[in-house]
C-alpha angles and dihedrals in degrees: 000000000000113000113197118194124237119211120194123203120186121201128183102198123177118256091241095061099040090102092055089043097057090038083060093046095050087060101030077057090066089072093050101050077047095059125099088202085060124095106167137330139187139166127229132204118209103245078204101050120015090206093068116097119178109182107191115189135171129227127186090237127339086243087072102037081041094041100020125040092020080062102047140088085254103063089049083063102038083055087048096065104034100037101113085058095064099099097050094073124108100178139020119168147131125252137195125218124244131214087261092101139131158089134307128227102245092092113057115242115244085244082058107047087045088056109263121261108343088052093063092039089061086045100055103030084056088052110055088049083067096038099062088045104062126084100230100051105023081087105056093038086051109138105011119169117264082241098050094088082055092051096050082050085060096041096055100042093057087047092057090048104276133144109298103247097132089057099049090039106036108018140250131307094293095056087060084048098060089046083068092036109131097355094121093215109191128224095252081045084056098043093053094047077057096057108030079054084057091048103050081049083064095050100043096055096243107160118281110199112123094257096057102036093046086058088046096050094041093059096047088050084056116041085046092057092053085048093057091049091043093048085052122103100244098048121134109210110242123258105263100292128171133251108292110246109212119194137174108312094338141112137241105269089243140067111224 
């Protein structure tokens, strides 16, 4: 699991000098989109005192911001531009993230815009139907147990964002991993999983406007790919991991 690291910055700038202020950090802001160390940044202005800054930026550790970009070309002209503002901090410092984390309600989850449960019931259940009927996958889906399209239901619903019950009745990532252990799945194997999926969307009725459809398709393309590296000989099956959770345009907060 990857662990940025967050630094706060707190600034308290006189109202007279806000305009300069925001005109340095627009091109101080130039260094930091140009860091490798840098993950995001933005800076923030207090609705209740318009003296009050916070700049938050990640960084992916505070070795490198610390040893990296402080020692770089990059910081000399970041400093360059937000020096006389030096003495208007009241607090710089790096932060870890808890495990208090996660996402409001005020964006739909994917499992939510498809149409919860029934709706990856229908798609699965439309899937495997033509899964078992194509040359190319029918093999390697050969035998499957009467209850695999359900757990697939499951599977893909936690993933969208919806209620955990793969995980409390099946198990974590790497139980999904072991399912695809040894199977030696190919890469035009892989390709048509990808597109009879997209069909069976079709089919099913999930929604097909282009944000939902580019998240659904990013996931299949890759969790597929995981499942062609993990089916290989060599693979070594991944440390105990959740459920992935996919949302718009986003990826899982973890790297297999």
């Amino acid at each position: 699991m990857t662990v940025s690291t967050v630094e706060y910055i707190r600034y308290r700038i006189p109202e007279d000098q806000s305009a300069e202020f925001l005109a340095a950090y627009t091109k101080a802001a130039t260094q930091l989109a140009a860091a490798p160390q840098c993950v995001d940044y933005e800076l923030s202005r207090c609705e209740e005192d318009f003296e009050h800054y916070v700049l938050r930026i990640t960084w992916t550790s505070t070795e490198d911001h610390l040893e990296g970009f402080r020692k770089s070309e990059l910081f000399e002209d970041f400093l360059a531009e937000i020096r006389p503002y030096v003495g208007n901090i009241e607090e710089m410092r790096h932060y870890k993230p808890t495990v208090v984390r996660g996402a409001g309600a005020s964006v739909p989850t994917l499992y939510a815009w498809a149409g919860g449960a029934e709706a990856f019931t229908r798609l699965t259940e439309v899937f495997y139907d033509k899964v078992l009927r194509d040359d190319l996958l029918a093999p390697v889906f050969k035998g499957l147990p009467p209850e695999h399209a359900e757990h697939v239901a499951l599977w893909l619903g936690e993933v969208f964002g919806g209620p955990s019950t793969y995980s409390d009745t099946q198990g974590g990532h790497g139980h999904m991993v072991a399912k695809h252990m040894g199977r030696g799945i190919t890469e035009p194997q892989r390709r048509r999983w990808v597109n009879l999926l997209q069909d069976a969307a079709d089919e099913a009725g999930l929604p097909t406007d282009a944000e939902f459809r580019s998240a659904f398709v990013a996931y299949a393309e890759w969790g597929t790919r995981l499942a062609v590296y993990f089916s290989s000989p060599n693979a070594v099956p991944p440390a105990d991991q959740p459920v992935p959770r996919w949302g718009w345009g986003s990826a899982p907060p973890y790297r297999a």
